[in-house]
C-alpha positions as CSV (number, residue, x, y, z in Angstrom):
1,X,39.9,-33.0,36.5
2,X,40.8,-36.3,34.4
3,X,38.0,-35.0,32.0
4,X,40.0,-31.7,31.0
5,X,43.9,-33.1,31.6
6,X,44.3,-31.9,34.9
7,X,46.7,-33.3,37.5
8,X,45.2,-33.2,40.7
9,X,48.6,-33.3,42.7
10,X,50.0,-30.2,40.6
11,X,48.7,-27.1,42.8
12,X,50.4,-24.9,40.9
13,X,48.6,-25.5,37.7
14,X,45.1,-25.5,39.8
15,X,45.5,-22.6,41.5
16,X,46.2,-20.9,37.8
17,X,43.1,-22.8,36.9
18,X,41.2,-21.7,39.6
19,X,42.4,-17.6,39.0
20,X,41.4,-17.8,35.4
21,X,37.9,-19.3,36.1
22,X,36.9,-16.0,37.6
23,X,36.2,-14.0,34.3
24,X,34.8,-17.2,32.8
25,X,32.4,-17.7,35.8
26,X,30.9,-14.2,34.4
27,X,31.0,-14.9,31.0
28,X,28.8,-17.2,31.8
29,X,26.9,-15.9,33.4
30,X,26.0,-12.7,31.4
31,X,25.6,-15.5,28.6
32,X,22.9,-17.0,30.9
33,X,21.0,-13.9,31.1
34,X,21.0,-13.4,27.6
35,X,19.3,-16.8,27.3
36,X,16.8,-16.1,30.3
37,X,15.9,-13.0,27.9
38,X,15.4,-14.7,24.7
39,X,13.3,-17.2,26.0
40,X,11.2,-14.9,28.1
41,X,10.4,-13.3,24.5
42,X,9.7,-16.5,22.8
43,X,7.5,-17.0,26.1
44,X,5.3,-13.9,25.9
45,X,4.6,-14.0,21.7
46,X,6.8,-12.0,20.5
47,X,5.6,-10.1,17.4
48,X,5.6,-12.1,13.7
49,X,9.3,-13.0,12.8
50,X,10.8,-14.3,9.9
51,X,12.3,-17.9,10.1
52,X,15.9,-16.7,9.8
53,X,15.5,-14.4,12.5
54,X,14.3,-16.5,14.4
55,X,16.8,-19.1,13.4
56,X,19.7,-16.5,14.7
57,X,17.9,-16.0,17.7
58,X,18.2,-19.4,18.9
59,X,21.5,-20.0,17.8
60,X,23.0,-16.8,19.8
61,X,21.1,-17.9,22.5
62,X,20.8,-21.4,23.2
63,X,23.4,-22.8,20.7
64,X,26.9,-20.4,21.2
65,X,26.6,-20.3,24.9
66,X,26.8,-23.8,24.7
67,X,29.5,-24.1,22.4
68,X,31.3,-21.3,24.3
69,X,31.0,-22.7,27.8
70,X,32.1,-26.2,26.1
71,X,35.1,-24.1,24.8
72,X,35.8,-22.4,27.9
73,X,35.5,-25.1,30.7
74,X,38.9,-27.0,29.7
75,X,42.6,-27.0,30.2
76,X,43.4,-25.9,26.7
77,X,45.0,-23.0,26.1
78,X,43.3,-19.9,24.7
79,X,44.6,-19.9,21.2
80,X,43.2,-23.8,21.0
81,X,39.7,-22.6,22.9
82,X,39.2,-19.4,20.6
83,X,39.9,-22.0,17.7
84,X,37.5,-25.0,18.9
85,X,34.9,-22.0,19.8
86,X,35.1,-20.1,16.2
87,X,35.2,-23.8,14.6
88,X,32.0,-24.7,16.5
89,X,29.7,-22.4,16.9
90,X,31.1,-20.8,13.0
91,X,29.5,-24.5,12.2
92,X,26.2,-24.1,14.1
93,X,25.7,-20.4,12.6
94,X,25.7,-21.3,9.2
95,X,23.5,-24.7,9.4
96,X,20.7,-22.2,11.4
97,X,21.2,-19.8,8.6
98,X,20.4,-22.5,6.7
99,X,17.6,-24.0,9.0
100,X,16.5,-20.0,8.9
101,X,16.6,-19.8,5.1
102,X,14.0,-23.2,4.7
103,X,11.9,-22.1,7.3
104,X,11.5,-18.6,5.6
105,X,11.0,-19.9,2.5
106,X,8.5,-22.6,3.2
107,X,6.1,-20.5,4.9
């Protein structure tokens, strides 16, 4: 709780913590999924792709869940999470377009 700002004595504010964490819990959880998908893909040989989509492929599964559970998991409020979220993982996509765009070309 001293992590994200909390007070532990103030049971009002954790009991509106702990009702909001519901929908997060399966935000996460579909975002989990996702990953369990992609890798299983990238785990069987999937067919010939190029390096950017590959690049994408990684960041919207391994990198933005990260990013959005990083964003999610705080005692911020929304407008400052959506912000820190779009800032983050806005960052991440471009520099794996760019990671993408290298690997493409350098093949």
């Amino acid at each position: 709780m001293e992590i994200v700002g909390a007070n532990p004595d103030d049971m009002e504010a954790r009991r509106k913590m702990q009702k909001s964490a519901g929908p997060l819990y399966l935000i996460q959880f579909v975002l989990t999924l996702f990953q369990i998908w992609v890798l299983a893909k990238y785990m069987a040989g999937s067919p010939e792709v190029s390096g950017l989509e590959s690049a994408l492929w990684i960041w919207a599964a391994f990198v933005m869940p990260i990013v959005a559970g990083t964003a999610m998991w705080n005692n911020d409020s929304a407008k400052i999470s959506w912000a820190r979220f779009l800032t983050q993982a806005g960052y991440q996509l471009v520099i794996f377009i760019i990671f993408g765009l290298v690997l493409s070309f350098w093949r």
